[in-house]
N, C-alpha and C positions, 0 to 999 in steps of 0.2 A: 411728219409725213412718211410713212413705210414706203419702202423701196420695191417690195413684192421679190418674187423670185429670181425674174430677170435681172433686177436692177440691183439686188444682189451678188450678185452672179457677177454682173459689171464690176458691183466694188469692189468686188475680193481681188489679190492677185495684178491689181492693176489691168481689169480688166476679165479676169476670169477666163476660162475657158477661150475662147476666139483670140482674145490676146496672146493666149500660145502658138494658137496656127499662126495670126501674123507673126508673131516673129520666127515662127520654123520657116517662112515663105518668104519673111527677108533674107533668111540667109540663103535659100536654096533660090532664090531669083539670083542674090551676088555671085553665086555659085554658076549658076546656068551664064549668068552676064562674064562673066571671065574663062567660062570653058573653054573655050577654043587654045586658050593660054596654059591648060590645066590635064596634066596626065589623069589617069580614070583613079592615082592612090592619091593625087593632091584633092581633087575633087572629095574621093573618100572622107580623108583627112580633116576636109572643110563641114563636110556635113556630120560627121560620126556625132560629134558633139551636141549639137543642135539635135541631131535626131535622139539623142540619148537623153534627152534636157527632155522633149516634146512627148518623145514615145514611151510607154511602162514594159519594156522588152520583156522584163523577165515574165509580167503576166499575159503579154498575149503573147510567149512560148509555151506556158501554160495550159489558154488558154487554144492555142493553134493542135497541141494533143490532144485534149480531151481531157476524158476521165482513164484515158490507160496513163497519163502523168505518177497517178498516186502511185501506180506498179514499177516508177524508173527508181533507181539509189539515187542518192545524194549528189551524188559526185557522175551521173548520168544526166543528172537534171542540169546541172552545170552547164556540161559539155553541151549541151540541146540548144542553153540558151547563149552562149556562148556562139554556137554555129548560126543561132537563126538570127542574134542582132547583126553578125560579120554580113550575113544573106540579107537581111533588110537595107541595111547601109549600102552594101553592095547593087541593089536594085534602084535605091534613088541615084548612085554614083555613074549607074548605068544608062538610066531613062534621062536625067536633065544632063547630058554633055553640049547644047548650044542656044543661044536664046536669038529668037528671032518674033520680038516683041509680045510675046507670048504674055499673059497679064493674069495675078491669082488674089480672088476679094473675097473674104471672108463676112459672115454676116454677123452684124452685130449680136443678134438676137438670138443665143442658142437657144434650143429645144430640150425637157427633159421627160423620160421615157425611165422605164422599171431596169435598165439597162446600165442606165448612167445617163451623163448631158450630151447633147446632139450639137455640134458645130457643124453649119453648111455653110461650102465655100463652092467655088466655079476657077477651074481653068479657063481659061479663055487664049484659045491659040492665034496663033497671026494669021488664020485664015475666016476668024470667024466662030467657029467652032468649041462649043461648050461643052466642058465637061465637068459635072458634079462632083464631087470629093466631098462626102460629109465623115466625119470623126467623131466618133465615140469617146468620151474621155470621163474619167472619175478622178475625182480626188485622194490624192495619197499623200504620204512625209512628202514629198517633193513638189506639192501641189498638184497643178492638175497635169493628168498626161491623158495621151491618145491610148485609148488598148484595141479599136481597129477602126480600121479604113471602109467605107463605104463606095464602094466604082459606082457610076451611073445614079447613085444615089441609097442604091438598093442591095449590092453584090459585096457580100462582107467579105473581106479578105482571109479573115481566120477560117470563115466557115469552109472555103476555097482550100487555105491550108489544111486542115483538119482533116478535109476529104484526102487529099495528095498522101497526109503524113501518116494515116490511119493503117493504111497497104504496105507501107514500109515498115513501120514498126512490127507489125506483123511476122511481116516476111525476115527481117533482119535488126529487129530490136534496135535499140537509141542508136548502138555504134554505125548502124547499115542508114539512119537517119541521120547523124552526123555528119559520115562519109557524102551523103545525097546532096546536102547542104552545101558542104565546104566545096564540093563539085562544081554548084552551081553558081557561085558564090568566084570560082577561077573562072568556068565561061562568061559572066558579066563582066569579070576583068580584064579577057582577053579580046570583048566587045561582040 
């Protein structure tokens, strides 16, 4: 009996695709669940890994420039990506510091599109209140990872970054985007 593409998908990977999200979401629930116990670099700490496991950093830093990427050195693209993983890690280390029953289900059944595979999950906060998270994710040497985030279902995060990073480069080339990063990257540290 053929498995079809979903259930493909299933078997790979122990799960495939969705099986990533859940387990980025068990760690960032245990994370959220001991926050109150947890400085904003223990937190850090806790998730860098998982999100480094979960996410393809280096390609949606990439992927967050553009086609002005091809124009950086070697050793610019580095530093970019380098700033923008510290800046991602740093925005979940910033957004989950406390849980107050707060609940995240991923669906079995991802979606695939000329993009890569679709994973849709829902927040679901202690008031009620839903919010879509779907995830983009392709397979690489490391299996599958996320290369971006979807808000509300729709709002891709690179495309958001891309916009933001496009002005700056511009204006102040990889180093003036480095600087921007590592910036932003201290005020999520500072809360």
């Amino acid at each position: 009996m053929a498995l079809g593409f979903r259930g493909a998908l299933a078997a790979d990977n122990g799960g495939g695709p969705p099986a990533v999200i859940r387990k980025f979401y068990d760690v960032l629930l245990s994370v959220m669940k001991d926050a109150k116990h947890l400085s904003f670099d223990q937190r850090y700490q806790r998730l860098a890994p998982a999100i480094t496991q979960a996410y393809n950093l280096a390609l949606m830093s990439r992927l967050a420039i553009g086609p002005e990427w091809a124009q950086l050195q070697p050793a610019q693209q580095q530093r970019v990506t380098e700033a923008f993983s510290r800046y991602t890690i740093s925005i979940y280390a910033n957004r989950f510091d406390d849980y107050s029953g707060e609940r995240l289900d991923v669906d079995p059944n991802p979606t695939t599109n000329a993009n890569g595979t679709l994973v849709q999950s829902t927040l679901t906060k202690s008031n009620g209140e839903k919010v879509t998270l779907n995830y983009l994710m392709r397979q690489s040497g490391d299996g599958w990872q996320v290369i971006d985030v979807y808000l509300s279902g729709t709002i891709s995060e690179l495309a958001t970054r891309r916009s933001e990073f496009g002005g700056v480069l511009q204006q102040s080339g990889a180093d003036g985007l480095v600087k921007l990063l590592d910036q932003r990257t201290a005020a999520l540290r500072t809360g």
